[in-house]
Steps between C-alpha positions, in 0.01 A plus 500: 500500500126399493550118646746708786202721578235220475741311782532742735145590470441140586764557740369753687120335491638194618622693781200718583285116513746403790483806680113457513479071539315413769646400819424125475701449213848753552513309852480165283838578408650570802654226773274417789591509816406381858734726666238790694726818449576408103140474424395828696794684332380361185174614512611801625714582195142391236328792687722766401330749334646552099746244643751713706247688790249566711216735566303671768146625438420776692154726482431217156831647299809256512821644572862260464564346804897533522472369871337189507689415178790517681352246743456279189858549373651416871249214465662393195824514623459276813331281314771488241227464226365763265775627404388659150184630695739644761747619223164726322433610839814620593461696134210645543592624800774660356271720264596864583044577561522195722798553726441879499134454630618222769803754610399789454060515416621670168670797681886571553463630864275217597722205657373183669715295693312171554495482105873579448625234751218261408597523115873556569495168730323323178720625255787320710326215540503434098862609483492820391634837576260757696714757450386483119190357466240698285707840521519479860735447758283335764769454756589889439117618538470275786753630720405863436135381706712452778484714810732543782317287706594174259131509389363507124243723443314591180536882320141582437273789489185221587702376884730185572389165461872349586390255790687182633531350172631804339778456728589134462506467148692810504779327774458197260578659192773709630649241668538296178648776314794618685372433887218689664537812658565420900241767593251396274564141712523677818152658426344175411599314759368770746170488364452186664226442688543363903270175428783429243326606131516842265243709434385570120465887610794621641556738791147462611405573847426147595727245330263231353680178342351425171578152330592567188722794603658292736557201241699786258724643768597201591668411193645818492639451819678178432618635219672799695596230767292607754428115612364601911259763359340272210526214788227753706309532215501124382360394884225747412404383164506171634282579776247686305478162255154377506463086531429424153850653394337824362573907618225720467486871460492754812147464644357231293313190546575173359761267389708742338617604136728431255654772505588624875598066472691536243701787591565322886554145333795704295647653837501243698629236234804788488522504844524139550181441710411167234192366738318792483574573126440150404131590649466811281558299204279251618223746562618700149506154301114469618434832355608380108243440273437160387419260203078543547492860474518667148770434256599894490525516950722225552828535681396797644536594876144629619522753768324310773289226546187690360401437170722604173521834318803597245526833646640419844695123390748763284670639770409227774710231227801743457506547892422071569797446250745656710389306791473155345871586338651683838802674342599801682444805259824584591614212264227509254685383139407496161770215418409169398117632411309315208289662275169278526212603716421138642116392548400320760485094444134387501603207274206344306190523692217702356370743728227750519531913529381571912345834551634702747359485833548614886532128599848359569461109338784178508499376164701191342674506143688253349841595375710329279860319677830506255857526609528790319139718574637805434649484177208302300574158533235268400276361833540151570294524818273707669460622889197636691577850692264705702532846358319801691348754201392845648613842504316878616511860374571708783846580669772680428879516576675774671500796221942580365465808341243770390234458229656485166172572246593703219587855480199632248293317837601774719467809244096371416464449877634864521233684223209290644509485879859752586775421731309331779368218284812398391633503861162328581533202233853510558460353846233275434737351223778452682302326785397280196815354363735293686 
């Protein structure tokens, strides 16, 4: 009994060591690879917090971050990599404080619809049933958001935050369950825009396309069938490309960001526009991080071409993965995944951490050239690429659902500051996330 409890001490020590080795040597293990969306998704998956999720500080106190780990897992599962990660993800999502808190902020008559579709579209997506997932039946809570008018709203005592991608990945969702509602289509396609776009916020009194809006109702348009409407919108996405391949966000400067890119490079790729896609990837392939920068940033996708921070490269690599991949989310699969999170190939050369800066820099690496890269063959020769290292911390995507902080959040905010500060921090929260 005593050499059985001496093993799985050693056991579980053994364990605990790998959890905390340091990133240089668990990615020593795994298979490099050259291919751009296998080493984002891969780095992606070694930033997980605990291993299965993300987090959102907000005010200094970090709250889960069910939403942009649901970027990761879709990440994952275009990339057809990650698969464990995705696998703890898709668990930990499934905790009854989690999914209650993204559903429902911790109270029964609280219902968001941009976080039912969003996680009932995910769910699918690894080939599993929404309708029990966690103790809920996300296809059941979604429809109940529905109004006459087609559109999904959320239930909620702190206003709606539904808005144009609320309503796609609600027609997406649907659609791959048992077929989307036709009103729910009929109201999408009417919030079209005359130049051709959608609008993130619905029903407005000017219609004002937004990129990334546009980019997610057009797959859920082709997915419905609705080929002459996502046409419209694909001339305007195309038309609102800037030269270097890149989308920007509504109003800004510059060359654009991974992720408005990512999300366009992903509709039009769906939509069969390949020239401009192939220049989103392009412009998104610039954007990875290369061999000079530290060991622990590469493979990400930086934001923009502005200097790297890990903050923003999270969501602006899930969002660039999509794009470099270009599978509909329509017919997002979890079949064939592997289970490795692949790191990106900088062969043999010894390189030197770069600090992060505001300057966008060309840098060459030499990579190592086998007929097998990604699986770990030995090199036999090497090959000079010009890699493009930056990334920023600013930027968001379009927001799918309320804040989801914890419950005991709301009831402090309540004995310190009353009702209005949790309406107050409510808002500024859910302007936050994406």
């Amino acid at each position: 009994m005593s050499l059985r409890r001496t093993a799985a001490v050693l056991a579980a020590a053994a364990v605990a060591a790998l959890a905390v080795l340091p990133a240089a040597q668990s990615q020593a293990r795994v298979a490099p690879t050259t291919d751009v969306s296998d080493a984002a998704a891969g780095w992606l998956a070694r930033q997980l917090v605990d291993g299965d999720h993300f987090e959102n500080v907000f005010d200094g106190v970090a709250y889960p971050d069910q939403g942009l780990t649901l970027d990761a897992l879709f990440a994952f599962t275009a990339a057809g990599v990650a698969s464990d990660s995705a696998d703890e993800a898709t668990a930990w999502l499934a905790e009854p404080a989690i999914i209650a808190n993204y559903l429902h902020f911790g109270d029964p008559a609280e219902s968001y619809a941009g976080a039912h579709a969003k996680l009932a579209l995910a769910v699918q997506a690894r080939d599993l049933d929404p309708t029990g997932f966690g103790g809920e039946d996300l296809i059941a809570g979604l429809t109940a958001l529905q109004a006459p008018s087609g559109r999904f709203s959320d239930k909620s005592q702190y206003g709606d935050y539904s808005n144009g991608f609320t309503q796609a990945f609600a027609v997406l969702a649907l659609d791959r369950w048992e077929g989307a509602p036709q009103a729910a289509v009929d109201y999408l396609v009417g919030e079209q825009c005359a130049d051709g776009g959608f609008p993130l916020i619905l029903e407005a009194a000017t219609c004002v396309s937004h990129v990334d809006a546009t980019a997610m109702v057009v797959q859920a348009l082709l997915a419905v069938d609705k080929t002459a409407e996502a046409a419209e919108a694909l001339d305007w996405l195309t038309g609102v490309q800037q030269a270097g391949g890149g989308f920007r966000d509504e109003g800004a400067a510059g060359e654009g960001n991974a992720n408005s890119t990512g999300l366009a490079a992903q509709a039009l790729r769906a939509g069969g526009r390949t020239a401009a896609a192939d220049k989103a990837t392009r412009f998104l392939t610039s954007l990875q991080v290369g061999c000079t920068a530290a060991e622990a940033a590469r493979g990400a996708i930086a934001f923009d071409k502005a200097g790297f921070t890990q903050a923003t490269s999270l969501r602006a690599s899930a969002q660039g993965v999509l794009g470099l991949v270009g599978v509909n989310f329509a017919d997002l699969t979890a079949a064939g995944d592997t289970p490795d999170a692949p790191v990106l190939d900088c062969g043999t050369t010894t390189t030197s951490p770069t600090s992060s800066s505001s300057s966008t820099s060309d840098t060459t690496t030499t990579t190592t050239d086998t007929t097998t890269t990604t699986s770990g063959a030995t090199a036999t020769s090497t090959t000079t690429t010009a890699v493009v290292a930056v990334a920023n911390n600013r930027g968001t995507l379009a927001r799918t659902g309320a804040a989801v902080g914890p419950a005991l959040w709301i009831g402090a905010l309540l004995l310190v500051g009353g009702v209005l500060a949790v309406v107050l921090a409510r808002r500024r929260y859910a302007e936050a996330r994406k």
